[in-house]
Structure formats: C-alpha cells, structure tokens
N, C-alpha and C positions, 0 to 999 in steps of 0.2 A: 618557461613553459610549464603549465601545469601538469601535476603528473597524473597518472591515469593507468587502469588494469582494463582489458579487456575479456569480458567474460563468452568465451562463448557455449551457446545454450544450445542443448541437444534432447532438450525437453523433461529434465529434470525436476522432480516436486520441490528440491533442493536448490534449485538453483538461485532463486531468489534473496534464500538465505546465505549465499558464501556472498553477494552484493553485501548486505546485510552487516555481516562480519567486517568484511573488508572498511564500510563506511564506518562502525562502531572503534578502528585505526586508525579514523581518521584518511582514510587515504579513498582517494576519489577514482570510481570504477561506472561502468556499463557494460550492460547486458545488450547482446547480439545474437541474432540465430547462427545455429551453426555453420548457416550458409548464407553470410551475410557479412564476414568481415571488412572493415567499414577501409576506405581505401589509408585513411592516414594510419592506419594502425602500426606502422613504426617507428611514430611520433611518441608510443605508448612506451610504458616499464617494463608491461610483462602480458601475459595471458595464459589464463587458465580454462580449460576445457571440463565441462561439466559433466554431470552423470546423465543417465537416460532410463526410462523403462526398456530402449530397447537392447537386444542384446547385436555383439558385433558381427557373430555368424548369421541373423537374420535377411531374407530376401528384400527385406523393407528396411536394415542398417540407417541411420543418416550418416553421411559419409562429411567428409571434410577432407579438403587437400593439405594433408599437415606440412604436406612441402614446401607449401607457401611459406609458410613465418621459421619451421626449427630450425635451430643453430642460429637464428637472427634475432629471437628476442628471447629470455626469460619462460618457460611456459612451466606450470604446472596441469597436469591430469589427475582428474577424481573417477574413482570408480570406470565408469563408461568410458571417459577420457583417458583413462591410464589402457583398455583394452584396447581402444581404437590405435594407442599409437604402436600397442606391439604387434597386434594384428597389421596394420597398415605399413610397419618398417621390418615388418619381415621374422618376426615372431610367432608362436605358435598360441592363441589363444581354446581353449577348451571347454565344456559342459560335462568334461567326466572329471574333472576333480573336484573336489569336497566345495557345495555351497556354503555362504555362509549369509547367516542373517541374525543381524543386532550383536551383543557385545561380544568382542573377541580382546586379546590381549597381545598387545605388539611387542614384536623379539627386535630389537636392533640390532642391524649386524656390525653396521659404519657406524659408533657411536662419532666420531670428529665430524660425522656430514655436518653442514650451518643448517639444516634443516630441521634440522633434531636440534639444535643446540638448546642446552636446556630440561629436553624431554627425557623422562625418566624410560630406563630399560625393559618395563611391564607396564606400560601404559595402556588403560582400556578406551578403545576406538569401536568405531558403530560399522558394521559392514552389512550391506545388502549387495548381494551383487548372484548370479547364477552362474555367469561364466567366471573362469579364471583361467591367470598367465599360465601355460603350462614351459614355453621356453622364450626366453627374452631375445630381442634382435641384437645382433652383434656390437652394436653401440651404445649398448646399455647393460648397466648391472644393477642385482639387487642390494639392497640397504635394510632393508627388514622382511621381517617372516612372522606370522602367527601358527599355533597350531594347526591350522587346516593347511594354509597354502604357503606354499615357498614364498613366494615374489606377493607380498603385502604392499611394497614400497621398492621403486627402480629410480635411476641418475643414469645422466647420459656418461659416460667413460670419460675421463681427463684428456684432453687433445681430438675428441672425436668430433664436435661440436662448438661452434666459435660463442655459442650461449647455450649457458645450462639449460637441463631438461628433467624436470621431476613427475613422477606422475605417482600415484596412493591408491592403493584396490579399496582403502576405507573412505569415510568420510568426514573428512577434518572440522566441517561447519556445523555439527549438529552438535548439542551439548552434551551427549552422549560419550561424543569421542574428547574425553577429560581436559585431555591438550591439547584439542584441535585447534585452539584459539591462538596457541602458542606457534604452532606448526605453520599456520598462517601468518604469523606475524615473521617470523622467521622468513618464509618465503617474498612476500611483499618488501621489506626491509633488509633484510641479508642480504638477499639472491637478487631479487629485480632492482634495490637500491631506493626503494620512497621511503620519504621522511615522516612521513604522516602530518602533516600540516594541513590539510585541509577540513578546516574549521568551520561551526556559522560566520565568525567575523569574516573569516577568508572568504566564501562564499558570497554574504554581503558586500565585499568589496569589487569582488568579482563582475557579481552579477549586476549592480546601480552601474557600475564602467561601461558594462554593454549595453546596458540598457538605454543610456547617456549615448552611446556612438549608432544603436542601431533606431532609435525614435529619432536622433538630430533634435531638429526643431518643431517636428511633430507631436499631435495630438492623439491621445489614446482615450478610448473608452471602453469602461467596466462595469460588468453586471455583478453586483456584489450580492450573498447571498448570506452573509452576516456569520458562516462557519468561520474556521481557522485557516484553509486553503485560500480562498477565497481575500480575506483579510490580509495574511503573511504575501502575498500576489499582491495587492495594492498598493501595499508598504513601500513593498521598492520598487514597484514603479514611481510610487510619490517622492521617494527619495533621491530619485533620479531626475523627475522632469518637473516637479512640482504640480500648480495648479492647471498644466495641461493635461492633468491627467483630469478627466470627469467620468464620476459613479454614481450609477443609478442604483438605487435599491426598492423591488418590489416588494411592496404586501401582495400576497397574492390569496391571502384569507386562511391561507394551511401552513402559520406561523405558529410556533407554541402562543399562550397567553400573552398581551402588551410585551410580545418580542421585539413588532416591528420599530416601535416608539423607543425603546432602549437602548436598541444595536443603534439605530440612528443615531442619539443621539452621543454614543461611543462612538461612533466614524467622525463626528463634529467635532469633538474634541481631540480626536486625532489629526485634525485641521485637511481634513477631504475635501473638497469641493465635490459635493456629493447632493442628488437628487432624491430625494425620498417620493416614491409614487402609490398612491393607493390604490391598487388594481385590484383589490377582493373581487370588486362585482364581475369582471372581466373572467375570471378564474372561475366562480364559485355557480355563474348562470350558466356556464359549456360543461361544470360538472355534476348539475344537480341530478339525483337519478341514475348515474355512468356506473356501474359494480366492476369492469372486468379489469383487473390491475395494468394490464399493459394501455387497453384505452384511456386508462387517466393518465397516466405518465406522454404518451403520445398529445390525449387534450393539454397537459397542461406545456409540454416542450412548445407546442404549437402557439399557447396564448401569450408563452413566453416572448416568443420570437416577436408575434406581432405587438406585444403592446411595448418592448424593448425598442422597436424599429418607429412606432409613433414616438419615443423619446428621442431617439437618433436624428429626428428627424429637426427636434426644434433646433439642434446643434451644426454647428459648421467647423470645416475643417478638420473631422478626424480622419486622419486615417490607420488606424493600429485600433484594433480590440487586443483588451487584456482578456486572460483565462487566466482560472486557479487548477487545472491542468496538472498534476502528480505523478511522481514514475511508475506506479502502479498501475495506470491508466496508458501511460506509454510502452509499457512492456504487454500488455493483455492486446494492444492493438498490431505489436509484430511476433507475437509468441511464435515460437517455431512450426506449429501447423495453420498459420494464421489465425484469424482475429476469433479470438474465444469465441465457444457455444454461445449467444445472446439465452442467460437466464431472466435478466429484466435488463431493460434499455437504461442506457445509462445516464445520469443527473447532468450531465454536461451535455450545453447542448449544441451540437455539431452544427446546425443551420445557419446557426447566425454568419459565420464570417463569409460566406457566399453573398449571401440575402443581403448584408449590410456593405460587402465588395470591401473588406475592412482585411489589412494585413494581419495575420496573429503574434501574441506578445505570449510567450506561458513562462515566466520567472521563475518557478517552481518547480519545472517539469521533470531535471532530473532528483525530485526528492522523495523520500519517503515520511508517512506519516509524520509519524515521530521527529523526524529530522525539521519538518515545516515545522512544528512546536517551538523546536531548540533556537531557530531561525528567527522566528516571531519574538521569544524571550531574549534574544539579542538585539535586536531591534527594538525592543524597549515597550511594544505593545501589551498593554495591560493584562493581568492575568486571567482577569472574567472572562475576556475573549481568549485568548491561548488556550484556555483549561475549559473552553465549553466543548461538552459532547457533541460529537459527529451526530448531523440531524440531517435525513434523505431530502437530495434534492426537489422530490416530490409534496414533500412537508406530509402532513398530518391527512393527505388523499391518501397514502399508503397505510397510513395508520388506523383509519376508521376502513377496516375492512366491509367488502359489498357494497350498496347504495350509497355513493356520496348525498349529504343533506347539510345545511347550515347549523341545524340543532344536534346532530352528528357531533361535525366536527368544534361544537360547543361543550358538546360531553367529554369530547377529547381533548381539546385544552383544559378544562378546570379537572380531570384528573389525573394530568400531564403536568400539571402544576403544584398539583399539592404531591405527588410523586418526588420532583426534584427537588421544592423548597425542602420534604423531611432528608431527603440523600444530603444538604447542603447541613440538617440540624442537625443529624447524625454524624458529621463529619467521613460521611461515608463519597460525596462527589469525587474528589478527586482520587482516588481507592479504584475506582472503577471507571471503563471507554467509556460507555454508553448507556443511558435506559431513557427508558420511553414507554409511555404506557398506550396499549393497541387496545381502540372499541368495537369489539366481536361482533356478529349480526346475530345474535343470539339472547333471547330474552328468556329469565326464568323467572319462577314464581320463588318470593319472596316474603317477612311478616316484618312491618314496621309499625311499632305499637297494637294499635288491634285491626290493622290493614293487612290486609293478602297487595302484595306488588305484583307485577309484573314488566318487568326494566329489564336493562341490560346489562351485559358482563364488559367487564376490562380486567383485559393480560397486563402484567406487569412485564417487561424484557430490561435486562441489565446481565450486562457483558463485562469478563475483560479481554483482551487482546493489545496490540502491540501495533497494527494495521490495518486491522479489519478482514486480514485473506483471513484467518481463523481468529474463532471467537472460543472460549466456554462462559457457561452461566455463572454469575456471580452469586455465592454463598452469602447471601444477606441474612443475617440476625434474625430469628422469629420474630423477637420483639421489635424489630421495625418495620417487619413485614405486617405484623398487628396489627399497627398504629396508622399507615399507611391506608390499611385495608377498612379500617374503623373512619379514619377523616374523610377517604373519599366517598363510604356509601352515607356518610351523615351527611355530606355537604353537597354531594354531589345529585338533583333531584334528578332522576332516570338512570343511574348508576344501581345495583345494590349485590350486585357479586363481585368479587376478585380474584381472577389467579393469579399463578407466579410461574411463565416459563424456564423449563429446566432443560434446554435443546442446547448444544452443541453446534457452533458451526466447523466444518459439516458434520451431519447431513442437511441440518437446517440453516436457513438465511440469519443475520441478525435482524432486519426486518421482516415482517410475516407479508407481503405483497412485491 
C-alpha cells in the first residue's frame, strides 16, 4: 500500500507549502479541509493539522474532532494545530501572553525526542501566531521553549497515547525556520515510519497501472493544448492504452507565432495519434471587437467546446475524456471556505465532460507544477516541451489587452517572438517561468527617421516562481532589455514603445487580463 500523510487544512497561507515539503521527501501526501477527513484515513501514516488565520478562542474557530484520529495515527500540529489540540483536550490556551511574529530561537528541553534528532539546541524557527499555550492538557508535555513562550514544542506523555502526538507553536515549512526541513523529515520518517520512495518513476508506474485497469478496453479523448500539463497528461495516458487514446489540437488563432505547426509536429513524433484542427476563424470572428476580459475567456471556453464537440463527433466509441487537471486546481476547488473568489475563469474547461457525456481521466491531478516537469523528464518527453513557459489558456485574447482584432494579435506574436527567441540567445529561457509580451491599448507619439508615429506600446512580463501561486519580476540585464526593445520597434511595423513590468504577484496577476 502506498504511503500517504494527511494534511488537514484549516485555511492556512502555509499550508500548501508543508504539501510542498513533504513531496520535496519524496513522500506522498494530501490536503483535506479541516472538516473533511476522507473516510480511509487510517489507511494513512500520519496527519498533520495546519495553521490558520483564525485564532482558537474565536466565535467563528474551525473546529475539528481531534477525537476521531489521536492516539490512532501519528499526528503532528503547527501553529493553529498545536492550539486547537490543547485548547480542545483540556488545556488552557491564551491572548495574554507574549506574541510573537517572525524569527525566534528554539530552547530544546527533550534534546533525545526523534523529533529533534539532529536539531541544534538554538535553532532559529519562524513564528506567527497571537494566541499561546498558557497550560498543557495532562497528556502532554513540553519539549521546547523560546524566549517568549514556555510551550514552543509539546509530545503526548509515554503510555498516555497508543500513537505519538506532536504539535509546534512555530512553523517548521517555511525556510525561515533553518531546520524546519529537518524537523519534517524526522516526523514523516522516525515518527509516522515512510520511506520516502515515492518518486516520478514510482508515480509513473503507478499511475499507467491505473490507468490500464480503469480505461480497460476503452477509448479516451484529449484536447491537447501544447503546454507541459497538458502534454505530461497524454503521455501516460499513451503509455497506458496506446493508440486509443485520440488528440485533438486547436489553433484557435491566439497561439504564439507558427506554434500550432511545431507543437504538432512534436506530438507526431511522440507517436500521438493526434488531430491537428485549424479553427482560427471559428475563434477569431466571435472575438473581433470583444474588450472585456472575462467575455473572451467565456467567448473562447464556449468555441472551445463547440468546435472540440464537432471533432468528437467524427469519432466513435469514446468514452473517457482526458484533462491535464493539477493539484493546484484541485485544492482551489475544495479549499476550506470553498471554491475560491473567481478572479478570472479558469483555462480548463469544465463543460466539456457533460456536453460530450464523456467519463473523466486527470493523471496528473495530484501534482504540482514542478513535479508534472520532473514527470515529463522521466518519461523521456523532450525538453522544448518540458522547459516551455506556462502560456494562458486563453492565448494571446488575454494578451492584447481591450479590442480583440486580427492585426492585434499579429502585433502580438511578432513581438512575442522576437521576445523569447532573444530569452533563448541570451541563455536567459530556462533562468526564468514565464514571459510574454502584452499589446497595451495605448498609442503614442513616436520619431522614426524623419516621421512623427503614432503606434502602439508593448509590456514586456517575465517572472520567476516555482508554481505560479506567487511570482516576482525577473531582473533582466539592461543590455538585453535594449536589444529586445531595439529589434521589436525596428521590426515590428505598429510597435514603437516598450516597457518592462516590475509587479509582484501579489498584488498583481502574472498575466495582465
């Protein structure tokens, strides 16, 4: 049986990140609301209870019944986790002793705990938190202390518990806290007993087995959209069922420059049984004229569906749609106060498995980013596709801000193109997630030889991050921000400004629509 941590989420900014951790040990985990433990959960190694904005004395607490699982599996608490259990087994938690927020330095009291083992006696750890233990429940004692607060760190008492019980006022996941990485590894492997074996290979072996038992003899179809989700999602389905598998790939007009003609012909050689379809005009005549960013995304979901479903249609015998589906997208759909604020509708498009009465496949769903990379590079998929930038489902509609137009988004490929070929001269591509170049609705006056212009601007955006939930700006080189800026107003006719976005996300988007 695979092993597995159960995270539960109590609405945590951090909680994504101790997943995060956990997967970087190889050891395979999910996230769950706080009030949603999943029924086999003691099938599981262990479970750790996450932090929260809220505090435990609050009207509005999220509450859990920790009586369900303690003393039956392994549990660690962080921060909000370690107050809820002393608060709830009969502890005195408090708002009048010393907060604390950011570095503090941890006193060990138990240096033989396994939990520490390892951890140096002054180690600096990250604490946010407002309330603190002021007395512990009778089944538990402390293990460490920082200058502010007695009880930094508690353990359930030897013989009170048929399974250990750790909980931490700090937080062990952030890089802040020096040996939080340790402190985790310690708990996941000492305390709950995983091996850390779960690997891409493991993974892939995994996942083609199921995928083999749950397609059988069945046929699947896939909208492929030529990213690395998308791609690393076909693979193994292909690896599994072969040429039952069929992919369609749209042009849909809002492709970078002779995208669609190259990704195709990388899927061919990946030996796909794969449909290339040119639907520009399908796309490009429902968005001529459209400015408001959510009506394009909405137009183009829409043309999606329909001209995906006149493909479906020449075919017999599916029944399985694949998705390129991410954990990221399945955690945002059950977060603890349900499905996030809708900032823009998302690139995946939910209509189809209704509309097509098609069972779903998503082979990728519990991964992150990053990990579908590591996935795809064991699988042996070429590195131009692996290593290309995240490009919005929407394409180059979100890009040319305002009025979509054909000669638009003509300006925005050609310099969208001379953008990434200089990132690839520069040996700057792989350095960086993402850039792309956005055409502003904004025209200024201009001198090109002894002409007065008047054209328009394009933003430069290039990021780095790790998974797209935060970004910062990437420090590009003047000198090839120059060079850049010099090729596209030369080559580019209707181009003749350039800027360089320097936003953060947050509070800004990585795309501007």
């Amino acid at each position: 049986m695979r092993e597995r941590i159960i995270i539960l989420d109590f609405g945590s900014q951090y909680t994504q990140l101790i997943a995060r951790r956990l997967r970087e040990l190889h050891v395979f985990c999910e996230i769950f609301p706080y009030n949603a433990l999943p029924e086999d959960y003691m099938s599981s190694n262990g479970i750790i209870l996450s932090g929260s904005p809220f505090s435990v004395l609050d009207a509005n607490a999220l509450y859990a019944d920790l009586s369900r699982f303690a003393g039956k599996l392994p549990i660690l608490g962080i921060c909000y986790g370690a107050q809820l259990t002393a608060h709830q087994m009969g502890g005195k938690v408090s708002k009048t002793l010393k907060r604390e927020y950011g570095k503090a330095t941890l006193s060990i009291t138990t240096l033989s705990d396994p939990l520490f083992e390892g951890i140096s006696n002054s180690s600096q750890v990250w604490m946010s938190h407002g309330d603190s233990i002021e007395e512990l429940p009778s089944v538990f004692e402390a293990i460490a202390t920082t200058e502010g607060i007695p009880v930094a760190a508690f353990r359930s008492k030897a013989q009170t518990l048929d399974a250990p019980y750790y909980c931490l006022q700090f937080h062990p996941e952030v890089t802040h806290s020096v040996e939080g990485m340790d402190i985790l590894r310690n708990f996941v492997m000492k305390i709950a007993g995983c091996k850390g074996e779960w690997t891409p290979a493991s993974f892939i072996e995994e996942t083609v087995n199921a995928i083999k038992q749950k397609v059988g003899n069945g046929k699947v179809l896939m909208g492929l959209s030529g990213g690395v989700d998308s791609t690393v999602a076909a693979s193994l389905i292909h690896q599994a069922i072969g040429d039952r598998l069929t992919c369609v790939f749209l042009d849909n007009g809002l492709l970078r420059k002779n995208e669609f003609q190259s990704v195709l012909h990388s899927y061919r050689n990946m030996g796909f049984n794969i449909v290339g379809v040119d639907a520009a005009d399908d796309f490009l005549n429902e968005l001529d004229g459209v400015d408001d960013p959510e009506t394009k995304r909405k137009i183009i979901g829409r043309v999606f569906i329909e001209v995906f479903q006149r493909e479906a249609k020449k075919l017999t015998g599916i029944e399985w749609l694949g998705q390129g589906t991410i954990y990221p997208d399945v955690i945002e759909s059950v977060s603890v106060h349900g499905p996030s604020v809708t900032i823009k509708s998302h690139h995946n498009v939910g209509g189809l498995p209704d509309t097509l009465h098609l069972q779903l496949i998503e082979p990728i769903r519990m991964l992150f980013k990053d990990e579908v990379r590591r996935v795809g590079l064991a699988l042996g998929i070429a590195s131009d596709l692996i290593e290309r930038h995240p490009f919005p489902g929407p394409g180059l509609a979100i890009r040319v801000l305002g009025k979509i137009s054909r000669d638009k988004i003509r300006l925005c490929q050609e310099a969208d193109a001379i953008y990434i070929e200089k990132l690839k001269e520069f040996d700057l591509y792989n350095k960086v997630w993402q850039a792309g170049a956005i055409l502003l609705p904004v025209q200024s006056v201009g001198v090109m030889g002894d002409e007065r212009t008047y054209e328009y601007t394009v933003a430069l955006r290039c990021v780095n991050s790790v998974d797209g939930m935060t970004a910062t700006w990437s420090d590009l080189p003047y000198e090839f921000l120059n060079v850049v800026s010099s090729e596209i107003i030369n080559n580019v006719k209707g181009i003749n400004r350039v800027v360089y976005d320097i936003s953060t996300k947050p509070p800004a988007t990585i795309e501007w629509e």
